[in-house]
N, C-alpha and C positions, 0 to 999 in steps of 0.2 A: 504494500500500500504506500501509494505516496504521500508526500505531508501533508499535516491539514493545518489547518491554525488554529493556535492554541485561544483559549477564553484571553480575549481583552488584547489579541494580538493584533498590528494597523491591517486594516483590508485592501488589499492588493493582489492581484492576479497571478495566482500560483501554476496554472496551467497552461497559458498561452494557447491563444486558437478556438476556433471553435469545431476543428473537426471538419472543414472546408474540402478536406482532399476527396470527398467522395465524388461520384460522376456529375457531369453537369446536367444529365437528364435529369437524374434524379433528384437536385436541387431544384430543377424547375418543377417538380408535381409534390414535391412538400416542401414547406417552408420550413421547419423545424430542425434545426442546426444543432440542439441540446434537450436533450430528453433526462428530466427527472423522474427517479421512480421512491415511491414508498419502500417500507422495507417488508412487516409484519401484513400478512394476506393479498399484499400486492406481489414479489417475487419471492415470498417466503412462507409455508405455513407453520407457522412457531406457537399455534396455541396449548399444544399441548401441553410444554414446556411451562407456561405461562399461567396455565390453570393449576397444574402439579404446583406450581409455588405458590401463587396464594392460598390455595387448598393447606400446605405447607403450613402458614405466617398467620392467615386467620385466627385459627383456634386457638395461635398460641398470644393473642391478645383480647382473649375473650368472646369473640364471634366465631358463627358458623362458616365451615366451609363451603366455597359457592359455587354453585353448579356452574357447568362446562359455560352455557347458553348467557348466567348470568355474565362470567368472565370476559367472554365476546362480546354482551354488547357495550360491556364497561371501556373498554381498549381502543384507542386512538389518539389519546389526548397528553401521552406521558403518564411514567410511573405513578405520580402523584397525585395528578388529575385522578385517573382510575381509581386509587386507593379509597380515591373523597366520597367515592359511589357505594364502598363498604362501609367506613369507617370514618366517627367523627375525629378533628381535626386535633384534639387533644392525643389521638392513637395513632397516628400517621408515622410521626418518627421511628415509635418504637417498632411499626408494622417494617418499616423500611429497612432499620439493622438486623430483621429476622429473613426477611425478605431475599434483601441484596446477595447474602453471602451462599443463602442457598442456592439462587439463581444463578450463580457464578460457577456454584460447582457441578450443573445439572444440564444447562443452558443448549447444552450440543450434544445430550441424550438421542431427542429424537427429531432436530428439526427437517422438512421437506421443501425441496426448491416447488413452485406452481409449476404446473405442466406450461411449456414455451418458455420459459425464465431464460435459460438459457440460449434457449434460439434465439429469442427476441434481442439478447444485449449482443449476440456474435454478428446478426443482421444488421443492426446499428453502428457498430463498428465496422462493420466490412461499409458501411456507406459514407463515413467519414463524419457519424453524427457522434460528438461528446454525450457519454453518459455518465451521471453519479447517482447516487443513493441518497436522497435525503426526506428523514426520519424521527420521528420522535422518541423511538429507542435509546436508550442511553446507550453513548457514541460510541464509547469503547468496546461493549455487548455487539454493537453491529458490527463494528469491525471485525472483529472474531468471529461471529456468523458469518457475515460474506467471505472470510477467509477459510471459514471451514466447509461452504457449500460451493465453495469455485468460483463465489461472482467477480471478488476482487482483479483479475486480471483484466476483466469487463468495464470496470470504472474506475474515471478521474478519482473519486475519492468518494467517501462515507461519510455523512454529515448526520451527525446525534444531538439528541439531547447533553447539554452540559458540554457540550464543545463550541458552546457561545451562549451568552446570557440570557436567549430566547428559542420557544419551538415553534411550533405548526400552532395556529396559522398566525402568528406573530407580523410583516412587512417586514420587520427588518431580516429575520431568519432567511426570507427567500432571496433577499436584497445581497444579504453575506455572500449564499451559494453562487448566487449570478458572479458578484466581485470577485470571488474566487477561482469561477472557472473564467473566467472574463468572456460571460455570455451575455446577449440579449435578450432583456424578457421579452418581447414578443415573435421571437425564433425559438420560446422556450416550451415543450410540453412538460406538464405534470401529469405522472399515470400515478395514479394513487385506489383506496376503496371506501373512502368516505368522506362525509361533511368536513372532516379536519382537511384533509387533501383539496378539496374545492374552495373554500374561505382563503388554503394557505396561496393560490393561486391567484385567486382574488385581489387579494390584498398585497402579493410582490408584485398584480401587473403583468403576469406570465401568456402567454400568447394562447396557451386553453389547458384545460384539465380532461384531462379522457379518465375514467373508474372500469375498473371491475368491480363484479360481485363474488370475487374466492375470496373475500375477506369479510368483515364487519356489519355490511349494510348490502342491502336487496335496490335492486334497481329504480323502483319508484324512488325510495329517498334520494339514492343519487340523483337524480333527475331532479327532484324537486328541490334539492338541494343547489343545483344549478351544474353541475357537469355537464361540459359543451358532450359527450359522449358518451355512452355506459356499454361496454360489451362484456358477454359470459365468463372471459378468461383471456388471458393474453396472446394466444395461437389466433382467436377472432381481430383482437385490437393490430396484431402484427399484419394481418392478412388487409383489412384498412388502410395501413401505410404503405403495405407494397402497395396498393392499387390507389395510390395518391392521392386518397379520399380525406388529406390532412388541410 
């Protein structure tokens, strides 16, 4: 993985380019030069992981353990966000130091890349479009994931929670990533799976949000959440950009 910048570091373009070397057809039937992607139900299915731990940390702050479907629909918003959906905010901390370490030790038990993950970032590369990761995972957790599921040779970088003082959908969070890759927000797509992914698109300026539903939230929400696009899975949304329908 290449460098990222550190919390509080100056922003400046650590990448250079935007991935221009791809063919000139192909630049003319998509505009989109830098494709961001979510991490968790967008190229990743990591809930099982994620359920096992707070199944984990609940009980042992006095609450119940919470089913699969609660924990999915709690998730998007950052560790803490989520937690606030269990537990009042007096319990938070302690949930967090029960939490953290067991996640660290379990994290890459069982996680699965989504069907096309792969294709989709080698397709992007072979066309000379910049991709990164960026997530509200805590930063360091994704990096280690995408290092353990293959994606990192795929992207500029992996952008988390707590690798800068804001997440999804924050302005300035998408602001950083653009700085960083020194991309254009309106050459820029976000593929994400929920209302956090659409807002965060929203609000950096980014030239459109496309959703799945392998993650968080079913197609109507997307939609009415405002995603310019919602497709079943990423083999569909891939099949879209070949056919220049960007």
């Amino acid at each position: 993985m290449r460098t990222i910048a550190k919390k509080g570091s100056p922003e400046k373009p650590k990448f250079g380019g935007q991935g221009r070397s791809g063919a000139f057809a192909f630049a003319a039937i998509m505009r989109f030069r830098t494709v961001l992607f979510d991490l968790d139900g967008t190229l990743v299915d990591h809930l099982r992981a994620i359920h096992r731990s707070y199944c984990h940390t609940l009980p042992q702050v006095g609450y119940p353990a919470p089913t699969f479907e609660q924990v999915r629909a709690a998730i998007g918003g950052g560790l803490e966000n989520a937690m606030r959906k269990f537990l009042p905010e007096e319990k938070i901390q302690a949930a967090l130091e029960i939490y953290r370490p067991y996640w660290d030790r379990t994290m890459l038990d069982d996680p699965e890349l989504m069907p096309g993950a792969l294709e989709l970032l080698t397709w992007l590369n072979a066309q000379g479009v910049a991709c990164a990761v960026f997530s509200n995972k805590h930063g360091p957790s994704g990096r280690r994931l995408c290092q353990h599921l293959g994606i990192t040779p795929h992207v500029k970088a992996v952008f988390g929670a707590q690798d800068t003082p804001w997440v999804k959908p924050q302005p300035e969070f998408a602001r950083h990533v653009l700085n960083q890759l020194g991309a254009d927000a309106d050459t820029t797509l976000l593929v994400g799976d929920s209302p956090f992914d659409v807002k965060a698109a929203k609000n950096g300026g980014l030239g459109a949000c496309w959703c799945v539903t392998t993650g968080t939230h079913a197609a109507a929400d997307l939609t009415e959440a405002g995603a310019d696009r919602v497709f079943p899975g990423l083999p569909a949304l891939q099949g879209a950009l070949e056919s220049g329908a960007a």
